[in-house]
DRENTORKOL-3810 file (N, C-alpha, C; in nm, 4 decimals):
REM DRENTORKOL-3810
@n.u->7.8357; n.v->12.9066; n.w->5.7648; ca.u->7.9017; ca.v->13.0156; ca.w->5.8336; c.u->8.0384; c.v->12.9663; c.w->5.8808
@n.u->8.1422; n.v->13.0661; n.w->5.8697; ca.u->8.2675; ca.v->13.0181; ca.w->5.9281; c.u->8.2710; c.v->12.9709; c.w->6.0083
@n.u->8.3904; n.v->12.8934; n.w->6.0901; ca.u->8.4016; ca.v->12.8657; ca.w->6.2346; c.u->8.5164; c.v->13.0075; c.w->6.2947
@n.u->8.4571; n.v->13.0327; n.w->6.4216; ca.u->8.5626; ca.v->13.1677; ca.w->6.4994; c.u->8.6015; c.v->13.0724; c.w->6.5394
@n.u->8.7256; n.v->13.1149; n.w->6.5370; ca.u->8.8600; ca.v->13.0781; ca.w->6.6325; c.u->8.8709; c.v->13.1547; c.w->6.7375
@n.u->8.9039; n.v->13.1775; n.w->6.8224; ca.u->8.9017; ca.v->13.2170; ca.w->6.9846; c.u->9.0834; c.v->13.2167; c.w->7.0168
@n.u->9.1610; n.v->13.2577; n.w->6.9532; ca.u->9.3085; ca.v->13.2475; ca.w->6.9909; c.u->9.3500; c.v->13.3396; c.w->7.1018
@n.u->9.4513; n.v->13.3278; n.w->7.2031; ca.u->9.4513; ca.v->13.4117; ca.w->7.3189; c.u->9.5317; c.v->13.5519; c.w->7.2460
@n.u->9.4790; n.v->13.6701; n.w->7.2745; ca.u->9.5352; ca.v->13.8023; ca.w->7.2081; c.u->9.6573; c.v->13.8548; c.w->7.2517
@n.u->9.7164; n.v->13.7876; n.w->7.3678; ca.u->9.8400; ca.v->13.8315; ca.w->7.3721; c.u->9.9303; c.v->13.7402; c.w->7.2556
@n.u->9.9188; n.v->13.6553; n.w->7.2446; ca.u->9.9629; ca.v->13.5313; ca.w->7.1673; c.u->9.9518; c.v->13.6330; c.w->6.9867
@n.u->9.8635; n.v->13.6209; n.w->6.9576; ca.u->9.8392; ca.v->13.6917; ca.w->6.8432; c.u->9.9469; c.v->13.7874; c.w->6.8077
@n.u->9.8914; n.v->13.9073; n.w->6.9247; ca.u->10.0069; ca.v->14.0323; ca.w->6.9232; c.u->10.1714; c.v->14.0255; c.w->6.9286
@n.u->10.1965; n.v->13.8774; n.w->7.0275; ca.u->10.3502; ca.v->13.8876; ca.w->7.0369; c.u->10.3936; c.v->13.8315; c.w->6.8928
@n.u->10.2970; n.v->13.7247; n.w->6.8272; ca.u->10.3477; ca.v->13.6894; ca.w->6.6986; c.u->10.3504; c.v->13.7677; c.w->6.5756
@n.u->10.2213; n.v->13.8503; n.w->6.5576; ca.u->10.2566; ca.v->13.9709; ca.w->6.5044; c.u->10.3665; c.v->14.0672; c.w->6.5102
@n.u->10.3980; n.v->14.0771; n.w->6.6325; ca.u->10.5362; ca.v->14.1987; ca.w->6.6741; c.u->10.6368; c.v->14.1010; c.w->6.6086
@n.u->10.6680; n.v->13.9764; n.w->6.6196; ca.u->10.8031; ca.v->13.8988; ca.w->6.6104; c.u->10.8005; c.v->13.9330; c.w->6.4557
@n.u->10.6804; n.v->13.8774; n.w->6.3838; ca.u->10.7293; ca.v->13.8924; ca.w->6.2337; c.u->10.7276; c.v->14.0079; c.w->6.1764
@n.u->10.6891; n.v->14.1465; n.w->6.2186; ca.u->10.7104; ca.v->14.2556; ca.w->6.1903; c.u->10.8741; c.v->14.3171; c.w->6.1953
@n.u->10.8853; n.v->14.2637; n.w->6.3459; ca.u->11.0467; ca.v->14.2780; ca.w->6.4016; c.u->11.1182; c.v->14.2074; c.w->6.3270
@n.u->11.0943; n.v->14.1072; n.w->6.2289; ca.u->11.1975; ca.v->14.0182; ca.w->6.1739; c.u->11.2232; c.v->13.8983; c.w->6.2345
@n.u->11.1784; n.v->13.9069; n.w->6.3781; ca.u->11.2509; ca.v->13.8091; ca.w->6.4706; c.u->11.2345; c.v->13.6697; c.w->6.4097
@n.u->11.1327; n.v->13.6346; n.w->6.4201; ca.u->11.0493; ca.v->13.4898; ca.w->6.3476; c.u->10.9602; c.v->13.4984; c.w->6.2026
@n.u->10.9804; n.v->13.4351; n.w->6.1598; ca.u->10.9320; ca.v->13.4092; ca.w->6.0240; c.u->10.7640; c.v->13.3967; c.w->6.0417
@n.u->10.6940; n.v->13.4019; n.w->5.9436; ca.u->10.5371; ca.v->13.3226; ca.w->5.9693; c.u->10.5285; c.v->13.1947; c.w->5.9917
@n.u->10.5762; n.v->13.1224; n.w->5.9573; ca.u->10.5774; ca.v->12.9668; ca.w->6.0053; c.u->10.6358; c.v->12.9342; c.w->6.1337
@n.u->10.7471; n.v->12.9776; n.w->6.1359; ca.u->10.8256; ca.v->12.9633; ca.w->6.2543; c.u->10.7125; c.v->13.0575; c.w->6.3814
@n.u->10.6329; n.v->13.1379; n.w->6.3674; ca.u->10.5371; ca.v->13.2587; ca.w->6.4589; c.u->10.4542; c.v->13.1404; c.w->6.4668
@n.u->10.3865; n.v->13.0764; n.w->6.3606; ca.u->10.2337; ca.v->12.9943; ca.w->6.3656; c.u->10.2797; c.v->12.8794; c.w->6.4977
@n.u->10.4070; n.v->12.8389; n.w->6.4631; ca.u->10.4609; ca.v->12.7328; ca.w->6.4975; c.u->10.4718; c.v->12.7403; c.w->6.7022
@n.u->10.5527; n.v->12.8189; n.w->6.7167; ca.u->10.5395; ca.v->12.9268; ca.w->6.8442; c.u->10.4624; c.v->12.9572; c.w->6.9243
@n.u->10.3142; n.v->13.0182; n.w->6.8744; ca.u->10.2173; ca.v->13.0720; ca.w->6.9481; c.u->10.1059; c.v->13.0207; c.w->6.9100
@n.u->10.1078; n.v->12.9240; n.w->6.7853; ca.u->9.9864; ca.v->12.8560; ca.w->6.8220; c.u->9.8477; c.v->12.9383; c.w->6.7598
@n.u->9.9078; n.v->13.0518; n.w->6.6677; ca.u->9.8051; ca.v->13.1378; ca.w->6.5712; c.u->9.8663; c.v->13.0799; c.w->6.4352
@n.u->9.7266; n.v->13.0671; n.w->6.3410; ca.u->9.7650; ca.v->13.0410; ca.w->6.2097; c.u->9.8424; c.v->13.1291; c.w->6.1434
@n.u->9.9266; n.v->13.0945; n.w->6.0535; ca.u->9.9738; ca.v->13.1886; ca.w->5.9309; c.u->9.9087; c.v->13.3060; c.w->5.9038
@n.u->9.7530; n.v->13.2835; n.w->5.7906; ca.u->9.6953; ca.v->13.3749; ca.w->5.8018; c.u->9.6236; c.v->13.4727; c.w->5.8539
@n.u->9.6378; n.v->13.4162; n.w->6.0120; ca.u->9.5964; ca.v->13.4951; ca.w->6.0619; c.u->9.6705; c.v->13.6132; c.w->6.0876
@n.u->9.8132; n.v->13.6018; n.w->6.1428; ca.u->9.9258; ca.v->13.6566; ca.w->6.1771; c.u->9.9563; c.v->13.7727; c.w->6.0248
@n.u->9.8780; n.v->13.7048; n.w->5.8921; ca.u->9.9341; ca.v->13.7855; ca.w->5.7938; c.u->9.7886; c.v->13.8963; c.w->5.8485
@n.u->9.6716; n.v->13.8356; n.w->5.8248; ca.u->9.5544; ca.v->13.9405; ca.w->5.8183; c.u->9.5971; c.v->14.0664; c.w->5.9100
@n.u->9.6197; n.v->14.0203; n.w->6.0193; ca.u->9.6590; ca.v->14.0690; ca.w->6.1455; c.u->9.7923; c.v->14.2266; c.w->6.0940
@n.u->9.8206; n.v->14.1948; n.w->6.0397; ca.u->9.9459; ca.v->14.2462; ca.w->6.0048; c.u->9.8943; c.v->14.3851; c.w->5.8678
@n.u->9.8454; n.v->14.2694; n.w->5.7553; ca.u->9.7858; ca.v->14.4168; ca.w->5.6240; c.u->9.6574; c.v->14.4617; c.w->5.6831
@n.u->9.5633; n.v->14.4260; n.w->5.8039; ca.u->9.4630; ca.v->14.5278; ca.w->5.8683; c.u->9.5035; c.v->14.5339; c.w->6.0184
@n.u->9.5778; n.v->14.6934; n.w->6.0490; ca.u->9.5989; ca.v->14.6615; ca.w->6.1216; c.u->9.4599; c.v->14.7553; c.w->6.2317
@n.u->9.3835; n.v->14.8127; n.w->6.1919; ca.u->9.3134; ca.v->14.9113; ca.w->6.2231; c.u->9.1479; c.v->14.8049; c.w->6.2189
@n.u->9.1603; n.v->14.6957; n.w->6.1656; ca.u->9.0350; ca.v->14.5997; ca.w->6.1360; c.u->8.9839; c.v->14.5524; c.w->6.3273
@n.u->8.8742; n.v->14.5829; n.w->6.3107; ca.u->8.7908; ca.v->14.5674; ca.w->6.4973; c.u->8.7887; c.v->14.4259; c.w->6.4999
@n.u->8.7834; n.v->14.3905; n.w->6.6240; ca.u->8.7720; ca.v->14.2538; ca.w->6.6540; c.u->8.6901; c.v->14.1666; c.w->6.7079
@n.u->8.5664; n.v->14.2221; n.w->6.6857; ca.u->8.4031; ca.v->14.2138; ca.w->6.7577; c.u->8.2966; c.v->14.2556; c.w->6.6373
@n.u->8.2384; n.v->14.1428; n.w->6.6357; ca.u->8.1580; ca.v->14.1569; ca.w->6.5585; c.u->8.0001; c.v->14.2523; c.w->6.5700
@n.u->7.9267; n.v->14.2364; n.w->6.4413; ca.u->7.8169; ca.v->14.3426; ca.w->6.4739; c.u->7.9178; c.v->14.5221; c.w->6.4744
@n.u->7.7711; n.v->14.5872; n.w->6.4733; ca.u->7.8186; ca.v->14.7438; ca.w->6.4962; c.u->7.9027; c.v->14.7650; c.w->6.6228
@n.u->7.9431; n.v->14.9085; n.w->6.5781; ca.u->8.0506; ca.v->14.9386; ca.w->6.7100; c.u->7.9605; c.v->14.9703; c.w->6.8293
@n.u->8.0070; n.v->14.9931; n.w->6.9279; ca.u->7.9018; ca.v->15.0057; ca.w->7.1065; c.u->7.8810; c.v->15.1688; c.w->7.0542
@n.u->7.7749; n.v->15.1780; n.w->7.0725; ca.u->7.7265; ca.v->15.3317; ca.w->7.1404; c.u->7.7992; c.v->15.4012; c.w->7.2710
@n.u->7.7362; n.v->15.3091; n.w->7.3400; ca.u->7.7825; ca.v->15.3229; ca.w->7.4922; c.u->7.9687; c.v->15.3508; c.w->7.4849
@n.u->8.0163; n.v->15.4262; n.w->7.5681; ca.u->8.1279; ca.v->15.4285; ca.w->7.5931; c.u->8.1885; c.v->15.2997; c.w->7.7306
@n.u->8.2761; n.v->15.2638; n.w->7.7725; ca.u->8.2795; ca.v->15.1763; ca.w->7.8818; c.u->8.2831; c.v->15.2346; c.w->7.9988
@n.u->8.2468; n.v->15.3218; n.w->8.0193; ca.u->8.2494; ca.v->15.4156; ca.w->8.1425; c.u->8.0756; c.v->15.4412; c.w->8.1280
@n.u->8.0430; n.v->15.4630; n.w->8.0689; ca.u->7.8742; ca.v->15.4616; ca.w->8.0563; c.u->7.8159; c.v->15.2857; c.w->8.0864
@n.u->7.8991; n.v->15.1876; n.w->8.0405; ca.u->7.8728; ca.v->15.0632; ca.w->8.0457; c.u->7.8532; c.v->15.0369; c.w->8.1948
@n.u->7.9788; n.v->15.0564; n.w->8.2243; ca.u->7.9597; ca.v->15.0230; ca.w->8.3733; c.u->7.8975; c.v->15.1012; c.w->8.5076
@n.u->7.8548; n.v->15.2295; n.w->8.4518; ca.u->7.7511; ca.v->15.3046; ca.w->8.5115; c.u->7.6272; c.v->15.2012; c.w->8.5180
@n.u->7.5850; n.v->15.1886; n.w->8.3726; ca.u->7.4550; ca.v->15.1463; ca.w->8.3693; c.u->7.4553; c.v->14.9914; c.w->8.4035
@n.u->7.5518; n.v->14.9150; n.w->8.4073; ca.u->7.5674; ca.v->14.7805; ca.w->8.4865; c.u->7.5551; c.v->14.7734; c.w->8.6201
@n.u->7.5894; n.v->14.8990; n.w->8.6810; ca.u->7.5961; ca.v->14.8506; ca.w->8.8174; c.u->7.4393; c.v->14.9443; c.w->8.8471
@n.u->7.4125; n.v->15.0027; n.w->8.8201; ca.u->7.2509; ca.v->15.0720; ca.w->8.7890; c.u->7.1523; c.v->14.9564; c.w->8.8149
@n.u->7.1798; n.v->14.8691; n.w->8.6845; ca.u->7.0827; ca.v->14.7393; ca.w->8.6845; c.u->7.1273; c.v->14.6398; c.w->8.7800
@n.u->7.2028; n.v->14.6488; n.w->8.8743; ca.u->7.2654; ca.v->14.5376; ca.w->8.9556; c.u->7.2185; c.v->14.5963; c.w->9.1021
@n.u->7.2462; n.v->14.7145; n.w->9.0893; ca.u->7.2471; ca.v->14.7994; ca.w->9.2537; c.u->7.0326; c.v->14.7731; c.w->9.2175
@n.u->6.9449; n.v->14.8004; n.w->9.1427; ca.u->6.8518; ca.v->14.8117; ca.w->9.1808; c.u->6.8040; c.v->14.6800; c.w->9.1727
@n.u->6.8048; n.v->14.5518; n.w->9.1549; ca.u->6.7846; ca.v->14.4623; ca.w->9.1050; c.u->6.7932; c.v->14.3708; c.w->9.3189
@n.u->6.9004; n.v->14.4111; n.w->9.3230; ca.u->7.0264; ca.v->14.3370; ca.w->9.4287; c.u->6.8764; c.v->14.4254; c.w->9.5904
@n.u->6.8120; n.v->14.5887; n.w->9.5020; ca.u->6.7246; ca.v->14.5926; ca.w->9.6126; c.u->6.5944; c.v->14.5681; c.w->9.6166
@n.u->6.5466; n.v->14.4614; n.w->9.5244; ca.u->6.4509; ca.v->14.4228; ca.w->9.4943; c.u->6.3344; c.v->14.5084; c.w->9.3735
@n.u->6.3896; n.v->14.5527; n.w->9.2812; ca.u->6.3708; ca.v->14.6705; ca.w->9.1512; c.u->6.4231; c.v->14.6271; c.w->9.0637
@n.u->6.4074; n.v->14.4863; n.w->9.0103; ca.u->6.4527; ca.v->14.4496; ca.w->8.8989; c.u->6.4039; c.v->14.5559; c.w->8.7736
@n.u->6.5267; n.v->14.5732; n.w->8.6394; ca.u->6.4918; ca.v->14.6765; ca.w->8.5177; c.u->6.4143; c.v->14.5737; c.w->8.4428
@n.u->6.3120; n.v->14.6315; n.w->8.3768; ca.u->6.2561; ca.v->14.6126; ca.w->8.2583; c.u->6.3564; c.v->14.6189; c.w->8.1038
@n.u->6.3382; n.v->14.5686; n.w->7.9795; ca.u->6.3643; ca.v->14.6301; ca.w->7.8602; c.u->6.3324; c.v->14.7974; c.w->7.8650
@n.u->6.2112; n.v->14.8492; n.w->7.8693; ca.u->6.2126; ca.v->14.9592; ca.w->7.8494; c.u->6.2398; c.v->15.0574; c.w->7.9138
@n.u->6.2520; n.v->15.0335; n.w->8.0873; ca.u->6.3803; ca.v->15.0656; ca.w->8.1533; c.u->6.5270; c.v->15.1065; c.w->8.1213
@n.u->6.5837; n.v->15.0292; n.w->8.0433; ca.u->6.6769; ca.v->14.9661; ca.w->8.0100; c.u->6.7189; c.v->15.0862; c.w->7.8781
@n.u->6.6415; n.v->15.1190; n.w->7.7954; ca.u->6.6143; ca.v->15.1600; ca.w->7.6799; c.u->6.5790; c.v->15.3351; c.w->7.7362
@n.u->6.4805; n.v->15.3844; n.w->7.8049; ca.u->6.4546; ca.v->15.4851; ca.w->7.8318; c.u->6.5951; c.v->15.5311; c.w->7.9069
@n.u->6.6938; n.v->15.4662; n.w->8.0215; ca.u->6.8034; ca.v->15.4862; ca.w->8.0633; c.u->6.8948; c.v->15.5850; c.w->7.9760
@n.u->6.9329; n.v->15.4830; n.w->7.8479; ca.u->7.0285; ca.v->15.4827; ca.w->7.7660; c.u->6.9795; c.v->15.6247; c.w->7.7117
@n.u->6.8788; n.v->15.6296; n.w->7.6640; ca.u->6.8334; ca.v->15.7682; ca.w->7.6087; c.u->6.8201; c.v->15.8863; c.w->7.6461
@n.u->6.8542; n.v->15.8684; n.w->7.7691; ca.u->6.8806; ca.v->15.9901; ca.w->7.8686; c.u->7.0330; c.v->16.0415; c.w->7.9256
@n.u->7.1124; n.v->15.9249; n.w->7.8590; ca.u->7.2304; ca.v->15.9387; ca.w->7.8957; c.u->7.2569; c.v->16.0789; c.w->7.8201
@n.u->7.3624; n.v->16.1777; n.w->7.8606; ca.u->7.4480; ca.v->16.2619; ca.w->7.8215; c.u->7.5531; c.v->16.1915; c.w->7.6967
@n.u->7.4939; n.v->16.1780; n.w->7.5817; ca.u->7.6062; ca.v->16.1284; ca.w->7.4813; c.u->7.5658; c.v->16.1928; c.w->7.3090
@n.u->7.6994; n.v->16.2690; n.w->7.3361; ca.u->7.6498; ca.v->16.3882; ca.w->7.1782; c.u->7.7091; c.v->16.2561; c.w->7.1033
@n.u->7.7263; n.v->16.1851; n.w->7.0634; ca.u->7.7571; ca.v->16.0801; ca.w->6.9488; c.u->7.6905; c.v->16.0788; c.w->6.9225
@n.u->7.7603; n.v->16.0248; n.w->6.7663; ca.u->7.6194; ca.v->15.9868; ca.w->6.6411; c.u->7.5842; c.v->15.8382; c.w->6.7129
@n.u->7.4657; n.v->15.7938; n.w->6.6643; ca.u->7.4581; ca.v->15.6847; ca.w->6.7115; c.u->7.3220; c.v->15.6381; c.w->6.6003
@n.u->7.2445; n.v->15.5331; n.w->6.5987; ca.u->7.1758; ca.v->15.4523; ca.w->6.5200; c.u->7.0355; c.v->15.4666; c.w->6.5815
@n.u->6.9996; n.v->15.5216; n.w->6.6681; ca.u->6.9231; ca.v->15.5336; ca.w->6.7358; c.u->6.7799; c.v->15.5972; c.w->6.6964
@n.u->6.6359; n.v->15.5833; n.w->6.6937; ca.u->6.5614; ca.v->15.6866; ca.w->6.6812; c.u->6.5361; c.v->15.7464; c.w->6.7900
@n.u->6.5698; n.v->15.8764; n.w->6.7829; ca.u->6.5203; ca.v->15.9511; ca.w->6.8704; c.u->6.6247; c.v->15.9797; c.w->7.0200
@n.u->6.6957; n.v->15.9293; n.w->7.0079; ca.u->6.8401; ca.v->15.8552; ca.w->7.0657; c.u->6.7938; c.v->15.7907; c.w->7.1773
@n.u->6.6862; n.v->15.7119; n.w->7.1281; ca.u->6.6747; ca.v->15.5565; ca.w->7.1955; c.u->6.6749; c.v->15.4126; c.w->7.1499
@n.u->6.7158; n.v->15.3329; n.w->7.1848; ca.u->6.7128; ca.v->15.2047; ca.w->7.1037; c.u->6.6455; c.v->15.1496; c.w->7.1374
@n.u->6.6163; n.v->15.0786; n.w->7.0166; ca.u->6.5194; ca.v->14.9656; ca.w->6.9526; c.u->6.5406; c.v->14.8411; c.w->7.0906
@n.u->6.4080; n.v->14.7418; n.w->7.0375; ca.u->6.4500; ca.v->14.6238; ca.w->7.1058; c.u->6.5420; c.v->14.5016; c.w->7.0685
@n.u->6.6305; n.v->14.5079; n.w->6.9509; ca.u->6.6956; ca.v->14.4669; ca.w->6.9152; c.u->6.8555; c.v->14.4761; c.w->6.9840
@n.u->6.8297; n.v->14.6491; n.w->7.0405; ca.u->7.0113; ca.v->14.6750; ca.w->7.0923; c.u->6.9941; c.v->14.5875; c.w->7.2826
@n.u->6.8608; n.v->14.6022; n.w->7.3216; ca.u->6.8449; ca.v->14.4954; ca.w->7.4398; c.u->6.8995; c.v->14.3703; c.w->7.4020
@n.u->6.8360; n.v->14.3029; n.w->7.3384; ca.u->6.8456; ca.v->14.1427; ca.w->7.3223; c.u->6.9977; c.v->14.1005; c.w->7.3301
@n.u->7.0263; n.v->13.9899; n.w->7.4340; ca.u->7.1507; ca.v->13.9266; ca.w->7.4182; c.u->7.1863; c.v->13.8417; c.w->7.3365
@n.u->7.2868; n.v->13.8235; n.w->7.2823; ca.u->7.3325; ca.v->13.7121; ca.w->7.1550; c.u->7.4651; c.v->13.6781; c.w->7.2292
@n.u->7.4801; n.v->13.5476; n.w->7.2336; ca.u->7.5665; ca.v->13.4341; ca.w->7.2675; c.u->7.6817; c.v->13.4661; c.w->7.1563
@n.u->7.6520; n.v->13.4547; n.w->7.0464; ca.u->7.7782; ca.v->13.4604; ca.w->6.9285; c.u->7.7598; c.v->13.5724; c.w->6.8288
@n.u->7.8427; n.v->13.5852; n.w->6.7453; ca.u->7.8414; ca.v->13.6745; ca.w->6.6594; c.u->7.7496; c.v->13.6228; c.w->6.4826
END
């Protein structure tokens, strides 16, 4: 499996803008900010390509942080959530999106945390 690189995204973006703008060359950008060449090119012919791996979120981030502080506020009063807690929540949310869901609840797979991609 590849190795991810972890480059800081403002860094990325200003080197992208420079060689779009003309300002700096790709070498002279890599050289600068400390992003590879190809990355700065990928970066450039996709510019619409996501940057997180796995499927896109269901959840909107305003639903995220509803249901974060949900599991924090009851947890913090001695009501720790379950998985299926967790899962029955989500499925009750107000969200006409398509989503992957049966039944528009998720599996125990969309619970489980993963460290990397």
């Amino acid at each position: 499996m590849p190795k991810v690189q972890d480059y800081d995204k403002s860094n990325i973006e200003r080197a992208v803008q420079d060689v779009i703008n003309k300002v700096e060359s790709y070498r002279s950008a890599e050289l600068k900010y400390g992003v590879p060449k190809s990355t700065i090119e990928f970066k450039i012919k996709h510019p619409d390509h996501k940057n997180t791996c796995g499927p896109s979120p269901v959840l909107n981030e305003e639903e995220e942080v509803i249901l974060v502080n949900w599991i924090l506020e009851t947890a913090r009063k001695g009501f720790p959530k379950k998985a299926n807690d967790l899962k029955s929540s989500v499925q009750n949310f107000d969200h006409p999106r398509k989503n992957p869901f049966n039944n528009n609840r998720p599996g125990d797979g969309w619970v489980k945390v993963s460290g990397n991609c």
